[in-house]
C-alpha positions as CSV (number, residue, x, y, z in Angstrom):
1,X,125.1,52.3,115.2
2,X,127.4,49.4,114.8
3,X,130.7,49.3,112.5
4,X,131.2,46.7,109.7
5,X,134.9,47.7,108.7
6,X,136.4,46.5,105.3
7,X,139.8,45.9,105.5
8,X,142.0,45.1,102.6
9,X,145.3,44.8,100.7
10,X,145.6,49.0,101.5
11,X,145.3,48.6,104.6
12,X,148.5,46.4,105.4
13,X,150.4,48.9,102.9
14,X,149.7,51.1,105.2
15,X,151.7,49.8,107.5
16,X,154.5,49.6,105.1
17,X,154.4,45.6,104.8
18,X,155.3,44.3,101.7
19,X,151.9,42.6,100.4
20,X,150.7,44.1,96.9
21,X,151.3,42.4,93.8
22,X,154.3,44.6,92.7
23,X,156.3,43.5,95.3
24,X,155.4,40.1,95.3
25,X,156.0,39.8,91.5
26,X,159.4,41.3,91.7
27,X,160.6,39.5,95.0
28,X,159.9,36.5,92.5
29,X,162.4,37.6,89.9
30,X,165.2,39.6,91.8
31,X,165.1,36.4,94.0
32,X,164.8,33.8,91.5
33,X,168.8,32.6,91.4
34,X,168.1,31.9,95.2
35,X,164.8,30.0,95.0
36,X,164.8,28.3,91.6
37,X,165.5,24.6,93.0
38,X,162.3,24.7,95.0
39,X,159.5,22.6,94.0
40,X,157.1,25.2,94.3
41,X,159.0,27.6,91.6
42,X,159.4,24.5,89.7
43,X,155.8,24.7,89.2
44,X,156.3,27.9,87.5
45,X,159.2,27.7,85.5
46,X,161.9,25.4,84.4
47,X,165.4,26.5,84.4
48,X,168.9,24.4,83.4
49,X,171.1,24.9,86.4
50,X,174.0,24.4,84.1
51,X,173.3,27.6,82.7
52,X,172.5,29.3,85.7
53,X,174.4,32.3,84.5
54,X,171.5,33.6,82.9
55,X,169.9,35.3,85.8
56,X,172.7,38.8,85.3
57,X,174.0,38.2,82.1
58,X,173.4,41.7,81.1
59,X,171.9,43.3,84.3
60,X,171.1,42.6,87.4
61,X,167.8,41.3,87.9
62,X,165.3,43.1,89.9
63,X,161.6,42.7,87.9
64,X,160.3,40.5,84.6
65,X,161.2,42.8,82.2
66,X,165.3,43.0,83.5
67,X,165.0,39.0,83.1
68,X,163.1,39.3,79.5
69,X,166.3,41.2,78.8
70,X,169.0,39.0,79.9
71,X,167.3,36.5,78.0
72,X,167.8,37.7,75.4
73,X,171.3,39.1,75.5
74,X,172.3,35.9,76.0
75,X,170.2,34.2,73.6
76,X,171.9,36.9,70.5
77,X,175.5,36.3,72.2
78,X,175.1,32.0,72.0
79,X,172.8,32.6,68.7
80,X,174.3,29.8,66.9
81,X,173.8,27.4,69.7
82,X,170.3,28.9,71.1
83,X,167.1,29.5,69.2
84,X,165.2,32.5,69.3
85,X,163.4,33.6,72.4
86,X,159.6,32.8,72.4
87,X,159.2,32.5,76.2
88,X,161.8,29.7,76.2
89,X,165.4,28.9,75.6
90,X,166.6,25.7,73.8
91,X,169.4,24.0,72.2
92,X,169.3,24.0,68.4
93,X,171.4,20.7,68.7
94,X,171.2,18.9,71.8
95,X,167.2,20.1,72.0
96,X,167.9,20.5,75.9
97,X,166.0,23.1,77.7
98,X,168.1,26.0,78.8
99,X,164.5,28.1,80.5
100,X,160.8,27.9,80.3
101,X,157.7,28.7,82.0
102,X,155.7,25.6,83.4
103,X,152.9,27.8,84.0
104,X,150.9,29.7,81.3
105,X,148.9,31.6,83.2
106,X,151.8,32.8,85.3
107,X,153.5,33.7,82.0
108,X,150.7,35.4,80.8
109,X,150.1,37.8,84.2
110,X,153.9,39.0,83.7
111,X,153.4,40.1,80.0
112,X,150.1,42.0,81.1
113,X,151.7,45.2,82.5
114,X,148.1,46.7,83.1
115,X,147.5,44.0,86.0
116,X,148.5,46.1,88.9
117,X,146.2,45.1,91.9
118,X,145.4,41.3,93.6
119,X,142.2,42.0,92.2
120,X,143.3,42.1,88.8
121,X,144.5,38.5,89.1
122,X,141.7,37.2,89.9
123,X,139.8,38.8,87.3
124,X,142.7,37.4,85.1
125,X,141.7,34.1,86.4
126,X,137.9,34.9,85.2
127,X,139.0,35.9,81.8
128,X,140.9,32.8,81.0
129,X,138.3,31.1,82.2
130,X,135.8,32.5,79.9
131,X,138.5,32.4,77.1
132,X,138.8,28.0,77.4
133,X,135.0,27.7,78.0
134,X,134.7,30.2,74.8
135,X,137.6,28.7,72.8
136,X,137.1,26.5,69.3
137,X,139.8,23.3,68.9
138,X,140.0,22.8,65.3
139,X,137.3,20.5,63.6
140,X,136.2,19.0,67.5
141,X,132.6,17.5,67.6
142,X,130.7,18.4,70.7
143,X,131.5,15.8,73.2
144,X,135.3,16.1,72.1
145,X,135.4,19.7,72.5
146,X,134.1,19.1,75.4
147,X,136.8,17.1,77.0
148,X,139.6,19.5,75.2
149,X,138.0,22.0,77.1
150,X,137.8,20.4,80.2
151,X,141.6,19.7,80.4
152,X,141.8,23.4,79.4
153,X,140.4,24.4,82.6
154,X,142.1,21.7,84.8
155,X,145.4,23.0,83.3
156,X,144.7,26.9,84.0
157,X,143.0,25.7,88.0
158,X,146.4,24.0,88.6
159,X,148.4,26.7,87.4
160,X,146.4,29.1,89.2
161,X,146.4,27.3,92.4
162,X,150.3,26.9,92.0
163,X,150.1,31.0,92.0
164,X,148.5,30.8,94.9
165,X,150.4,28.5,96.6
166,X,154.0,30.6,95.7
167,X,151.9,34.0,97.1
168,X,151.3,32.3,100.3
169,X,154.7,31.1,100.7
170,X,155.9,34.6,100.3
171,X,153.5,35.9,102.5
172,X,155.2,33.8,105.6
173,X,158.9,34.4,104.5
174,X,159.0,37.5,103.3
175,X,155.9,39.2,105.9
176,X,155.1,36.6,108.9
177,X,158.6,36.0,109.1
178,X,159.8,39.4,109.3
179,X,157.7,41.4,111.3
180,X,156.3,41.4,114.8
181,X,152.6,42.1,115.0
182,X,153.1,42.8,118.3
183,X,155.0,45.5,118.2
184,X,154.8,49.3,116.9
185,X,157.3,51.6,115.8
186,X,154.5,54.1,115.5
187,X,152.4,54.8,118.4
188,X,150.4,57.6,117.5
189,X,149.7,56.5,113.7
190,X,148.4,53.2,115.0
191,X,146.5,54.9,117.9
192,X,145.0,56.9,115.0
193,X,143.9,54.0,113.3
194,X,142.6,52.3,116.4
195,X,140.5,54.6,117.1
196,X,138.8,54.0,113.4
197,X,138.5,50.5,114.3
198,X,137.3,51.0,118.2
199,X,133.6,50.4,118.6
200,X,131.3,53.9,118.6
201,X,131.1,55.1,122.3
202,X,129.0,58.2,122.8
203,X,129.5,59.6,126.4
204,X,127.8,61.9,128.7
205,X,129.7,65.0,128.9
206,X,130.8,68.5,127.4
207,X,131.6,67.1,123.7
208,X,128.7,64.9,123.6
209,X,126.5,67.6,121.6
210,X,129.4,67.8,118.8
211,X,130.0,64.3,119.1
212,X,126.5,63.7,117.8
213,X,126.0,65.9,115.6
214,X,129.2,65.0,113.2
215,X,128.4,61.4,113.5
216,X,124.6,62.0,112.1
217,X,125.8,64.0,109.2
218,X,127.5,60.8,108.4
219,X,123.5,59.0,108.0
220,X,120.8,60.4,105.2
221,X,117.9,58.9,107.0
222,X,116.1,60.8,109.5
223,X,115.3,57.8,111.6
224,X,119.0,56.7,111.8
225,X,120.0,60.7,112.8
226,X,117.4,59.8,115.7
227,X,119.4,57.1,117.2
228,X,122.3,58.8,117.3
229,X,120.7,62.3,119.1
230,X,118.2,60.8,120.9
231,X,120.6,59.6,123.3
232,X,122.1,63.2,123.8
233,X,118.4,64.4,125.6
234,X,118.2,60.3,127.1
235,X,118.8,61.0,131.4
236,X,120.6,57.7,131.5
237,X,123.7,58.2,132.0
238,X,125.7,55.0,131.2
239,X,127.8,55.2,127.9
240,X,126.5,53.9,124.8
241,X,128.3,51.9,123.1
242,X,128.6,50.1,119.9
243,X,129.8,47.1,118.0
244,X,132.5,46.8,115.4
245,X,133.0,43.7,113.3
246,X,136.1,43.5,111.0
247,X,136.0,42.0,108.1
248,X,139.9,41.3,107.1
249,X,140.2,40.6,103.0
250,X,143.6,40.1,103.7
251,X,145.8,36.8,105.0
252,X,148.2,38.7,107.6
253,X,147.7,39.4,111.3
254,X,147.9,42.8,110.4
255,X,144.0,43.9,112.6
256,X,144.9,41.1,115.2
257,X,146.7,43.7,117.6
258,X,144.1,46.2,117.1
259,X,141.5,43.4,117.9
260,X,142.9,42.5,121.0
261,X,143.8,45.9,122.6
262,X,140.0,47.0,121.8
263,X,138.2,44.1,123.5
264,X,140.9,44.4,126.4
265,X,139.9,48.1,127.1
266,X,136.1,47.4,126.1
267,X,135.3,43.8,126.9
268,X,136.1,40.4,124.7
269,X,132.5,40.6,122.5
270,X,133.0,44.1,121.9
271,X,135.4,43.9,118.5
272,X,135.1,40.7,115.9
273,X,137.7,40.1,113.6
274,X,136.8,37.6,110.8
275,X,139.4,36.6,108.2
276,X,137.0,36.1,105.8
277,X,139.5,34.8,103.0
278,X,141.3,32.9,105.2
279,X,144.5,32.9,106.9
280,X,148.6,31.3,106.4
281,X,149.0,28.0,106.7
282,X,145.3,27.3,108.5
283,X,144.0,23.9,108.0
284,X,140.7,25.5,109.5
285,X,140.8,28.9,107.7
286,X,142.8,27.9,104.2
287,X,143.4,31.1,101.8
288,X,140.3,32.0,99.9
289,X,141.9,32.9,96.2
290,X,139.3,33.8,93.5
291,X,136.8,34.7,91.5
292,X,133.6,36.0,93.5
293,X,131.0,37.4,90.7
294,X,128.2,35.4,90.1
295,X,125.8,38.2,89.2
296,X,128.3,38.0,85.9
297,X,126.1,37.5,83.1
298,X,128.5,35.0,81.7
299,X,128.6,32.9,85.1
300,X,125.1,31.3,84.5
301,X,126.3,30.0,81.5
302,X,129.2,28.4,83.2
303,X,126.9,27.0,85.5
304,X,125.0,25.1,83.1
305,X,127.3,23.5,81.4
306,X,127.3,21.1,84.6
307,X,130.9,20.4,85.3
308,X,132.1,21.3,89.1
309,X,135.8,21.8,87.9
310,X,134.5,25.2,85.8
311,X,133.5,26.5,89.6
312,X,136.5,25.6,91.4
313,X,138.1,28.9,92.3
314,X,134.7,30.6,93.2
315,X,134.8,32.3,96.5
316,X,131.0,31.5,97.5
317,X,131.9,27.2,97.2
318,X,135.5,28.2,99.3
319,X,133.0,30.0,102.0
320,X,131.1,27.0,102.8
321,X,134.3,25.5,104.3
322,X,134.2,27.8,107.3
323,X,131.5,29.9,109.3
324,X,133.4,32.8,108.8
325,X,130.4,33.8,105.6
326,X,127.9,32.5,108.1
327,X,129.5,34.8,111.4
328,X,129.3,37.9,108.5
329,X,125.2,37.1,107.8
330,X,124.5,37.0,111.5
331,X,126.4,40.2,112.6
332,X,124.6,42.3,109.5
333,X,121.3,40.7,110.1
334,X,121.4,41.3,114.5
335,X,121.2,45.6,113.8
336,X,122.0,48.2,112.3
337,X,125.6,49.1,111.1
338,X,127.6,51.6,109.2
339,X,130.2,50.4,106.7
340,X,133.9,51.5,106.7
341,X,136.5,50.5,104.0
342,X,139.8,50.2,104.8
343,X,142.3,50.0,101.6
344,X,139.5,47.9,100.1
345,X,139.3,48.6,96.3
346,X,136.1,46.8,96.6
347,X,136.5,45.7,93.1
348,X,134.1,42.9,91.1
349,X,136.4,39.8,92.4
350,X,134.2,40.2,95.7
351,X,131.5,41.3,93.8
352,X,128.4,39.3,95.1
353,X,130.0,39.5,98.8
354,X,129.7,43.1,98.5
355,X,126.5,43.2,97.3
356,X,125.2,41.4,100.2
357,X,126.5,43.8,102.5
358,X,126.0,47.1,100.2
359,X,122.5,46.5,99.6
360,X,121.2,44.9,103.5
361,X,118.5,47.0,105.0
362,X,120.6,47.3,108.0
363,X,123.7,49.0,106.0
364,X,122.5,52.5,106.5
365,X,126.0,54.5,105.7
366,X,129.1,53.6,103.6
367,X,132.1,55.8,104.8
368,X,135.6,55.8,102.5
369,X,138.7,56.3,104.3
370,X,140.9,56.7,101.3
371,X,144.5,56.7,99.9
372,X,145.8,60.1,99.9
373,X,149.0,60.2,97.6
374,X,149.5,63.8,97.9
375,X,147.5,67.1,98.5
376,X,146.2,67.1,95.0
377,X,145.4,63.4,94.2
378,X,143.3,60.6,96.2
379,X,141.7,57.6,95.2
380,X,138.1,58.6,97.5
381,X,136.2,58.6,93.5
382,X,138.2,55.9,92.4
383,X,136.6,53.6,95.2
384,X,132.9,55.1,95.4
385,X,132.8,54.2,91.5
386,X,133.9,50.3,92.6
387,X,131.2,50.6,95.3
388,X,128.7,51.8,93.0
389,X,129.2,48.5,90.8
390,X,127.8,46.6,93.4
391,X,124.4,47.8,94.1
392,X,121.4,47.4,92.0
393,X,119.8,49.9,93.6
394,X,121.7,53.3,92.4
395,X,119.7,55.8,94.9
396,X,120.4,53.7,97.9
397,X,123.8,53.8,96.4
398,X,123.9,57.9,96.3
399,X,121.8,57.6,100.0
400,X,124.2,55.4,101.6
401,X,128.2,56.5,100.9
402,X,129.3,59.2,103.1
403,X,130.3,62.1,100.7
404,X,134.2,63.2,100.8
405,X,134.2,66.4,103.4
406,X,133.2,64.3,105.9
407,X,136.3,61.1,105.7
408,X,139.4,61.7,105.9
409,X,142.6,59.6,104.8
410,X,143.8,56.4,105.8
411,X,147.2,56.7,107.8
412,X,149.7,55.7,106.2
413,X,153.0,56.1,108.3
414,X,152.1,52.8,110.5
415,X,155.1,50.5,111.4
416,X,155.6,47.2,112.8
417,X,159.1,46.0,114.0
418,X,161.1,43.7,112.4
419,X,161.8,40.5,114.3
């Protein structure tokens, strides 16, 4: 049975790298009085470098909220000079600019403390969206609104592809740039996770029998148990052995080292690795940032409205720019295969993607290696109820995912060096 294994954003905090949205959103603000002069902050936000002094006037700034604060303490110490605080500073006299945010919906992601996850920015992105195409402009006629609307959503694509420009650079400096792929701190963890990610190889020998028998267990279907033990009573003795095709969600190297020490030891078609959102700084494989739920109810209407700039920061018209979508369809379609999900929330942002996969004849088992926090609390439900969004088909759903005895936890003591 071939492996299609999910890899996402857990996956790489796993291996302790810095990538999640937390520490992307705070290396933004406890770094700002270092980075503020560079175009693509500028794109963000606007600050007077004559009054520079703002960034620790009352603390030290590590997050959003420790620069709301400082802010404001200075804003109530200079009040006869500054206005009041409404997500800008100002001059009452001199009506210069002492801060402000050139991007809304940046703005609007750091006041939404329930936004916790990558995939709860793009969902942002889906619900502004909705919001301009849904929005009244005062006494507008039809073909007026129109056009207000239209440079609504031309505003919130550019601010959202400034966001996504700042996360990539932050990716290289603060990831690329710091650790070496190549290299592991860790030899057992990552050994434990390479074998998750080597292909299935069922050898003649004493352990065969158990062998077989735990990997059925993991299939409902009696004719996909018969692959697996029919080989146990086969006289043939040369190994069998299976394919595994990753499917990276994520824009670091992180799976590249596991890649190529698997198809050393097993041969160079053995493993696949497929960034299928793309990779940093790739002219060929440009970061794939946004909204992928067409079975939305509300997307048809956004397709008929007839205007390509409402689809821009779809993922399915970003696939057709690669064959990386195309290399997926082909490896699902050639055989059978049995999912794994690797620090993939699978939320709705990948929605249709998932789907695809989920609900192929071919995907006979879904198997959960989840986040364990601590002995008491996992996210193995949390993840199952994400997955079970995605099919249409609720008993294939309850056929298909591997119940909890039998996966384990994702290891989470992984570590690259630094360079």
């Amino acid at each position: 049975m071939n492996k299609l294994i999910l890899v996402g954003n857990g996956f790489d905090l796993a291996h302790n790298l810095p990538t999640s949205y937390s520490h992307f959103i705070n290396d933004f603000w406890s770094n700002i009085h270092l980075n503020y002069k560079k175009d693509v902050y500028k794109e963000i936000l606007l600050i007077n470098e004559s009054y520079s002094r703002i960034f620790n006037h009352h603390k030290k700034t590590e997050n959003y909220k420790d620069f709301q604060e400082n802010l404001v303490s200075y804003q109530n110490e200079y009040s006869n000079e500054i206005e009041p605080y409404s997500g800008q500073l100002k001059l009452r006299k001199k009506n210069t600019i002492i801060f402000k945010f050139n991007n809304d919906f940046f703005h609007e992601i750091n006041l939404k403390f329930s936004i916790e996850n990558w995939v709860d920015i793009e969902n942002e992105y889906y619900l502004q969206l909705k919001k301009k195409i849904r929005l009244k402009f005062g006494n507008h006629q039809d073909e007026e609104l129109q056009k207000v609307r239209m440079l609504e959503v031309v505003k919130l694509n550019k601010e959202f592809e400034a966001l996504k420009n700042l996360f990539e650079e932050y990716l290289l400096e603060s990831v690329n740039k710091v650790f070496d792929f190549n290299k592991i701190d860790s030899v057992k963890e990552w050994s434990n996770i390479e074998k998750t990610l080597k292909p299935t190889i069922l050898v003649k020998g004493p352990y065969l029998k158990e062998q077989v028998l735990a990997l059925s267990k993991e299939f409902s279907r009696k004719e996909d148990k018969e692959i697996i033990r029919r080989y146990n009573d086969d006289v043939n003795n040369k190994p069998l052995i299976f394919k595994s095709f990753i499917l990276s969600f994520n824009y670091t190297p992180t799976v590249h080292s596991y890649n190529q020490k698997i198809n050393k030891d097993f041969g160079s078609d053995i493993c696949s690795c497929n960034y299928i959102h793309g990779e940093l700084k790739s002219t060929k494989n440009k970061i794939n940032f946004g909204f992928g739920d067409e079975i939305d109810s509300f997307y048809k209407e956004i397709e008929n409205i007839g205007e390509n700039e409402y689809l821009k920061n779809f993922k399915s018209f970003q696939y057709s720019n690669t064959q990386n979508y195309d290399d997926l369809l082909r490896y699902i379609d050639s055989d059978k295969f049995q999912v794994y999900v690797l620090g993939h929330s699978c939320g709705l942002s990948d929605r249709v993607l998932l789907n695809t996969i989920f609900e192929h004849d071919n995907c006979r088992s879904i198997k959960v290696y989840f986040h364990k926090k601590d002995e008491n609390n996992n996210n193995y439900t949390d993840i199952v109820q994400n997955i079970s969004r995605h099919f249409d088909d609720k008993p294939s759903m309850r056929r298909k995912i591997v119940n909890k005895t039998l996966c384990t936890a994702l290891p989470q003591n992984v570590r690259f060096q630094k360079k």
